[in-house]
C-alpha positions in Angstrom: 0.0 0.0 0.0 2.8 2.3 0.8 3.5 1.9 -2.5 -0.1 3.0 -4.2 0.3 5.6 -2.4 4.1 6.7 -3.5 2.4 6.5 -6.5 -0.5 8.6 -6.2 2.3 11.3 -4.2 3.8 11.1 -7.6 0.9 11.5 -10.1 -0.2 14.4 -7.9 2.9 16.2 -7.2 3.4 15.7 -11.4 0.2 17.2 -12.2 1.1 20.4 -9.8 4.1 20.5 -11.9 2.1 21.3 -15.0 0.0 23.2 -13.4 2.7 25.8 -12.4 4.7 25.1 -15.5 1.5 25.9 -17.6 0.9 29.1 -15.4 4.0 30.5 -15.8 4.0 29.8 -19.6 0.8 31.5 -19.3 2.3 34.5 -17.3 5.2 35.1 -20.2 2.3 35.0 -23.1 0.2 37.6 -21.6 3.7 39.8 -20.6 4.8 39.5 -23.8 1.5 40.9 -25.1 1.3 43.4 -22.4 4.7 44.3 -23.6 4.0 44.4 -27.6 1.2 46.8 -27.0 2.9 49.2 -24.9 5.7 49.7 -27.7 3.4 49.9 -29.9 1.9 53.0 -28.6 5.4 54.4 -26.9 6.1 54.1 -30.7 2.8 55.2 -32.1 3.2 58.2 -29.9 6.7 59.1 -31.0 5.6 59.3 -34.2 2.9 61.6 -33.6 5.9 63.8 -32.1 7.9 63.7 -35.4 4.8 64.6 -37.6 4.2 67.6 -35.2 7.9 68.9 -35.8 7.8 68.3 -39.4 4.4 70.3 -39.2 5.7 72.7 -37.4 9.4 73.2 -39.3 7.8 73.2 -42.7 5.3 76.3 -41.4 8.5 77.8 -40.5 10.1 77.5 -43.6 6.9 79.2 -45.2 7.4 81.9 -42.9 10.5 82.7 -44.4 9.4 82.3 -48.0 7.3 84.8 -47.0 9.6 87.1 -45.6 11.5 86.8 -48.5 8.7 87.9 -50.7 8.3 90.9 -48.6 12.1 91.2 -48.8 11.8 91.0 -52.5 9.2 93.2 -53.3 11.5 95.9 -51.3 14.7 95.5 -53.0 15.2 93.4 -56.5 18.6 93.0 -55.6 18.1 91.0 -52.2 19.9 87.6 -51.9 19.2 86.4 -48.8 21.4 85.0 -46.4 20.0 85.6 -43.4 18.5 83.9 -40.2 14.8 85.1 -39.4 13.3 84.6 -35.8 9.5 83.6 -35.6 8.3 83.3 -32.0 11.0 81.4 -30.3 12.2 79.3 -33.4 14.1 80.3 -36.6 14.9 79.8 -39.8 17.4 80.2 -42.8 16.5 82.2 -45.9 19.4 80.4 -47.5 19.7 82.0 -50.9 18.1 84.2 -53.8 19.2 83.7 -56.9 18.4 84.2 -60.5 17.1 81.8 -62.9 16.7 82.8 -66.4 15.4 85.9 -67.3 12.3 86.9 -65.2 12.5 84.2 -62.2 14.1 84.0 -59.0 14.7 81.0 -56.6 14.5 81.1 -53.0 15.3 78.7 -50.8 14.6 78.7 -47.4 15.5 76.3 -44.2 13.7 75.5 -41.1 14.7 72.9 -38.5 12.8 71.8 -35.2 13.8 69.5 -33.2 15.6 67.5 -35.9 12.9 68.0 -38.1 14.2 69.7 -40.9 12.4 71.1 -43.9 14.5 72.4 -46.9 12.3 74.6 -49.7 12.8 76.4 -53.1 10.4 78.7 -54.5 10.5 79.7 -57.5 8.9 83.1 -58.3 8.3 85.7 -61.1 10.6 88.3 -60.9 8.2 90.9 -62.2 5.3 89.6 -59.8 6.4 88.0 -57.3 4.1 85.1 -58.3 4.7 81.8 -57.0 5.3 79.6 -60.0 6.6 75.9 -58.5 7.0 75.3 -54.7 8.7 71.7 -53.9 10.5 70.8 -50.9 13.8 68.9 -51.3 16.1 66.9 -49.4 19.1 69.2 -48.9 20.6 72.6 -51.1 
């Protein structure tokens, strides 16, 4: 009988084993979902951040466009060079030059927390009309 029972010690104590061995397998699946998710939105939340820089540096960029438009329409001869302040940030008016006859290119830089946006305008000389606006990867 001692033995039966040695033996029924034995089933049970193996069947606790899989019991704790199944919850801990359990445990590490649901961690490791628990886990997944919250990178995901650590991540998904970063990127918000960088689309909200970008945003925010390409509207700063178009400040300056703007400013050199004003600038422009003051002096025909102005080239640019210069850093403009908007608020708290700033950016580059880089460059005006000529292109052809009767257009002007400006380019213009803007940079917020390593978001960086890089334009050139080109306008009408005569008009100051915008005729193509793209943004590039570097002057």
């Amino acid at each position: 009988m001692r033995m039966i029972r040695k033996y029924n010690f034995l089933f049970f104590s193996r069947n606790g084993y899989m019991a704790v061995t199944s919850a801990i397998l359990i445990s590490l699946m649901i961690m490791v979902v628990v886990f997944v998710i919250s990178m995901g939105s650590f991540l998904a939340r970063s990127n918000i951040s960088t689309s909200s820089y970008k945003e925010m540096s390409l509207s700063l960029a178009k400040a300056c466009v703007q400013k050199a438009l004003f600038k422009l329409a003051s002096s025909s001869v102005y080239a640019g060079n210069e850093t403009i302040t908007v608020a708290s940030d700033t950016c580059r008016i880089v460059s005006v030059i000529a292109s052809g006859t009767n257009e002007k290119v400006i380019s213009t830089q803007a940079e917020i927390n390593d978001s960086f946006t890089n334009l050139k305008v080109t306008v009408t000389s005569s008009t100051l009309s915008i005729t193509r606006w793209e943004e590039v990867p570097n002057f």
